[in-house]
C-alpha positions as CSV (number, residue, x, y, z in Angstrom):
1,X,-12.5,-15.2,-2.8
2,X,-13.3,-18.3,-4.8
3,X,-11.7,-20.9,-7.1
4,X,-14.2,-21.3,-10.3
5,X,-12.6,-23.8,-12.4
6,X,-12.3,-24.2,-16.2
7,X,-11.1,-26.8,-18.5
8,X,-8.2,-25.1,-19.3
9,X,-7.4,-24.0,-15.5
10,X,-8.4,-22.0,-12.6
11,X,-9.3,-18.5,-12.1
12,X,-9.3,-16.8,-8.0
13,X,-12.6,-14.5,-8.1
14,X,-13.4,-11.9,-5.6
15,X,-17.1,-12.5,-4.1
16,X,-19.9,-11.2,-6.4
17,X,-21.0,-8.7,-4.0
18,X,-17.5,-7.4,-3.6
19,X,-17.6,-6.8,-7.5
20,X,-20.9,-5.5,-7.3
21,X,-20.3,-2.9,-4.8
22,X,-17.4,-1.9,-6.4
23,X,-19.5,-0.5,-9.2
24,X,-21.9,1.9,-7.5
25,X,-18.8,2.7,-5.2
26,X,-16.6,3.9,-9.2
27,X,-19.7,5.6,-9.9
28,X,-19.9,8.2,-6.7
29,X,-16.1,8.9,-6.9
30,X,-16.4,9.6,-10.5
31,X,-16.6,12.8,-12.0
32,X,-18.1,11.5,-15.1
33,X,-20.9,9.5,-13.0
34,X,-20.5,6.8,-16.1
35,X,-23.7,5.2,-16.2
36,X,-21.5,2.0,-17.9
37,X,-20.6,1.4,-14.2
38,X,-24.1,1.5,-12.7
39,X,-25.0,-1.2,-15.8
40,X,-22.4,-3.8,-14.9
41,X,-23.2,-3.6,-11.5
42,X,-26.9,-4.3,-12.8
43,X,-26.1,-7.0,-14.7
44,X,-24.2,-8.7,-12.3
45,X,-27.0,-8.6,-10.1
46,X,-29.3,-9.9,-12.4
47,X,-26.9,-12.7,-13.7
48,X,-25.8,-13.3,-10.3
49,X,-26.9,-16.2,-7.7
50,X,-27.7,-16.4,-4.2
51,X,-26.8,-13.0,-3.4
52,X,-25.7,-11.8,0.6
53,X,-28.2,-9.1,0.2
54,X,-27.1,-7.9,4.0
55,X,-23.3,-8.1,2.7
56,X,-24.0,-6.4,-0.5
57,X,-25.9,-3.7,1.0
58,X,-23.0,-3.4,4.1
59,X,-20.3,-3.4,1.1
60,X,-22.2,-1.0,-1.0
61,X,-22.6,1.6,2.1
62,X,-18.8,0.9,2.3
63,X,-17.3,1.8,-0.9
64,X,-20.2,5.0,-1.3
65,X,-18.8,6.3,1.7
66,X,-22.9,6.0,2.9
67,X,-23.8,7.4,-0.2
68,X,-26.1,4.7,-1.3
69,X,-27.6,1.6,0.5
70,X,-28.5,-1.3,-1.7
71,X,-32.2,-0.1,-2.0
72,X,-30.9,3.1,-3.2
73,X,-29.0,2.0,-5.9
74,X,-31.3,-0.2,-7.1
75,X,-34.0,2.7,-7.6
76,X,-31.5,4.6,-9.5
Protein backbone atom coordinates (compact mmCIF):
# COMPACT_ATOMS: atom_id res chain seq x y z
CA UNK A 1 0.00 0.00 0.00
CA UNK A 2 0.91 3.58 -0.54
CA UNK A 3 -0.10 7.14 0.36
CA UNK A 4 -0.19 9.26 -3.15
CA UNK A 5 -1.13 12.59 -2.13
CA UNK A 6 -3.30 15.36 -3.80
CA UNK A 7 -4.08 18.83 -3.20
CA UNK A 8 -7.27 18.18 -2.06
CA UNK A 9 -6.15 15.09 0.20
CA UNK A 10 -4.86 11.58 0.29
CA UNK A 11 -5.77 8.47 -1.38
CA UNK A 12 -4.24 4.65 0.27
CA UNK A 13 -3.37 2.70 -3.18
CA UNK A 14 -2.69 -0.94 -3.42
CA UNK A 15 0.86 -1.64 -5.10
CA UNK A 16 0.67 -1.44 -8.96
CA UNK A 17 1.49 -5.00 -9.40
CA UNK A 18 -1.23 -6.01 -7.03
CA UNK A 19 -3.63 -4.05 -9.44
CA UNK A 20 -2.04 -5.38 -12.35
CA UNK A 21 -2.26 -8.95 -11.43
CA UNK A 22 -5.65 -8.59 -10.43
CA UNK A 23 -6.59 -8.04 -14.13
CA UNK A 24 -5.27 -11.18 -15.89
CA UNK A 25 -6.40 -13.01 -12.57
CA UNK A 26 -10.64 -11.30 -13.42
CA UNK A 27 -9.93 -12.47 -16.82
CA UNK A 28 -9.32 -16.47 -16.15
CA UNK A 29 -12.19 -16.62 -13.65
CA UNK A 30 -14.44 -14.95 -16.08
CA UNK A 31 -16.80 -16.61 -18.16
CA UNK A 32 -16.91 -13.70 -20.58
CA UNK A 33 -12.94 -13.64 -20.83
CA UNK A 34 -13.55 -9.58 -21.16
CA UNK A 35 -10.78 -8.49 -23.11
CA UNK A 36 -11.46 -4.78 -21.20
CA UNK A 37 -9.64 -6.54 -18.33
CA UNK A 38 -6.63 -7.73 -20.19
CA UNK A 39 -6.43 -3.79 -21.62
CA UNK A 40 -6.30 -2.18 -18.12
CA UNK A 41 -3.91 -4.39 -17.06
CA UNK A 42 -1.95 -3.33 -20.24
CA UNK A 43 -2.16 0.02 -19.65
CA UNK A 44 -1.14 -0.06 -16.33
CA UNK A 45 1.79 -1.64 -17.35
CA UNK A 46 2.63 0.63 -19.88
CA UNK A 47 1.81 3.76 -17.72
CA UNK A 48 3.35 2.25 -14.79
CA UNK A 49 7.02 2.78 -13.23
CA UNK A 50 9.61 0.76 -11.82
CA UNK A 51 7.79 -2.30 -11.97
CA UNK A 52 8.79 -5.70 -9.43
CA UNK A 53 8.78 -7.75 -12.50
CA UNK A 54 9.64 -10.92 -10.01
CA UNK A 55 6.51 -9.69 -7.82
CA UNK A 56 4.25 -9.09 -10.69
CA UNK A 57 5.04 -12.28 -12.30
CA UNK A 58 4.73 -14.23 -8.46
CA UNK A 59 1.28 -12.26 -8.04
CA UNK A 60 0.10 -12.86 -11.51
CA UNK A 61 0.79 -16.89 -11.12
CA UNK A 62 -1.17 -16.18 -7.84
CA UNK A 63 -4.41 -14.84 -8.81
CA UNK A 64 -4.39 -17.26 -12.37
CA UNK A 65 -4.30 -20.10 -10.10
CA UNK A 66 -0.73 -20.83 -12.43
CA UNK A 67 -2.65 -20.11 -15.34
CA UNK A 68 -0.46 -17.48 -16.69
CA UNK A 69 3.14 -16.20 -15.76
CA UNK A 70 3.97 -12.66 -16.54
CA UNK A 71 5.61 -13.66 -19.98
CA UNK A 72 2.41 -15.34 -20.82
CA UNK A 73 0.17 -12.71 -20.38
CA UNK A 74 2.10 -10.35 -21.96
CA UNK A 75 2.14 -12.52 -25.37
CA UNK A 76 -1.57 -12.64 -25.24
Amino acid sequence: MRVVAFPEGQVLLAATEDLIADRPGQWIASVRSDADLLLQARTLIQRAENIAEDYLDQRIRQDTAGALTLAEFLSL
